[in-house]
C-alpha positions, 0 to 999 in steps of 0.5 A: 837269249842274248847273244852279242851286240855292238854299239850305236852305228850312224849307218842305222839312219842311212842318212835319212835324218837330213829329211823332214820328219813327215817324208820320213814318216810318209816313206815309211807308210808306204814301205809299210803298205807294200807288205800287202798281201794280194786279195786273190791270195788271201781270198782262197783262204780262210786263215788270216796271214797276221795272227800268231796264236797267244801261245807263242807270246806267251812262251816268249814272256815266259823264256824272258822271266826265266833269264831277262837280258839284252841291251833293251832290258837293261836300258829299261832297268837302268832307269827304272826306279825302285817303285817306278811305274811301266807302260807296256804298249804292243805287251803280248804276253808281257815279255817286255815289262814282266820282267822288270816286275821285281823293281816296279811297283806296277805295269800298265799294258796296253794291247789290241788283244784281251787274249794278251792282257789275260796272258800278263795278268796270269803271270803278274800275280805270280809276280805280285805284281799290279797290272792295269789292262788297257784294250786297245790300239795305241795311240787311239788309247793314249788318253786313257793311260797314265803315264809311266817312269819307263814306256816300253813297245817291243816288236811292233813298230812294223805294225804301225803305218803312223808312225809319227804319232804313236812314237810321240804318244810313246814320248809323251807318257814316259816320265824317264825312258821310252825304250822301243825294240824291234829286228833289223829287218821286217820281222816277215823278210825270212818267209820272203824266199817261200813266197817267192817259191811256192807264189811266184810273188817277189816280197819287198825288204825295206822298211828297216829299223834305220827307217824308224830312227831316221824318223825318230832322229827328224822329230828331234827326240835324239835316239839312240841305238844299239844293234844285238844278235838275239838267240831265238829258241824254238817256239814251235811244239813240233815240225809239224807245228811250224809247217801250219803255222807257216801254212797259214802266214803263206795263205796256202791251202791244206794240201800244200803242207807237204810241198811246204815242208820240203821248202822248209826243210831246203832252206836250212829247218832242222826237223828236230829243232823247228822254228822260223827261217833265219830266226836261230840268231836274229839282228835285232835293234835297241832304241832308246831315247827321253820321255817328255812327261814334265813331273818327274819321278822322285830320285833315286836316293830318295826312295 
């Protein structure tokens, strides 16, 4: 699944870290807001745009535990003890925090979705692994999770309009490492071209992973960051599948499914492998950074 990476690149922050950390943040929410979809495009339909089914978070967890790997689960890993604890926060179905199962003794994860959190728990106890559920959304959570050695939250920052207190929440329940993981650009920006296409409606591009660590780096929690290509492997059952998935994220009726798989099929899907435009090798951004948590867990030569 991955790759190849390069190291940390100043040009991340784009400079935005000489700005205070609440225009930073505010900046943020208001690129966030933009990806706002236009009530009467999602009112002649009755499919939300935003939901993906538990299946495609499920394959990827499953692909992860087949062969982990990339800088944002060796940076967890690397400072994970034997018999630590993880906090999983946005875990799906634990593509994140499974596979760190085998050095932990338990995982924490949190999610807006049961759905989800029924998902890890099934693969868990193949693991032998305790898992702690938390349903909810962070950090409206936060007080009801203890914290962990290790907090990982991947691909979910671009669901947070706040982000200055869900990251500091993230900080404050991490004993070593918060490590946090999302793509380079909105992950929705590779759809942008059918929405110009099929809705005449021109999408926006920021924010981007650089907006977040400028907000990291203003909240002075010193973050680092490396930038991967990341192999995405088909997760659709068939061409037909993503032109309904896709259907639906595009709030366009059934009777447009052919007009969209032309689109598709113009933008480079190969039929026979289907998946997402632009996601074969998709940028991808690794950020890490300290947990503030005061106790901390036990040395390494100690276990």
């Amino acid at each position: 699944m991955f790759v190849s990476h390069t190291p940390h690149r100043a040009e991340l922050a784009d400079n935005r870290h000489m700005v205070p950390a609440a225009e930073l943040a505010e900046r943020w929410r208001r690129d966030l807001a933009s990806w706002a979809i236009p009530e009467e495009i999602t009112s002649a339909v009755e499919e939300s745009p935003w939901t993906l089914p538990t299946r495609f978070f499920a394959r990827r967890a499953d692909q992860q535990l087949k062969g982990p790997d990339g800088p944002s689960y060796d940076r967890a890993l690397e400072t994970l003890p034997s018999g630590g604890t993880v906090l999983d926060v946005g875990s799906g179905a634990g593509a994140a925090s499974l596979p760190l199962a085998r050095w932990a003794s338990s995982i924490t994860a949190v999610d807006t979705s049961a759905g989800m959190l029924d998902a890890l728990a099934e693969r868990a106890i193949d693991l032998g692994i305790d898992v702690r559920r938390t349903v909810g959304r962070w950090p409206d959570v936060a007080g009801d999770v203890p914290p962990a050695d290790v907090v990982v939250c991947h691909n979910v920052l671009y669901n947070v309009p706040d982000i200055e207190p869900f990251v500091l929440a993230l900080t404050s329940h991490a004993r070593r490492r918060v490590v946090v993981q999302l793509t380079a650009r909105h992950p929705l920006t590779p759809l942008n071209p059918l929405w110009l296409r099929l809705h005449g409606l021109r999408r926006p591009d920021r924010p981007v992973a650089g907006d977040a660590v400028a907000v990291l780096m203003a909240l002075g929690l010193r973050p680092q960051a490396r930038t991967w290509m990341r192999s995405e492997r088909p997760a659709f059952d068939s061409f037909d599948d993503l032109v309904e998935v896709t259907r639906r994220r595009l709030c366009l009726p059934p009777a447009r499914a052919g007009e969209l798989a032309a689109a598709l099929r113009d933008l480079g899907v190969d039929p026979r492998h289907p998946q997402d435009p632009g996601s074969a090798a998709r940028e991808t951004v690794t950020v890490w950074w300290e947990g503030s948590v005061a106790e901390r867990a036990a040395p390494l030569d100690a276990m």
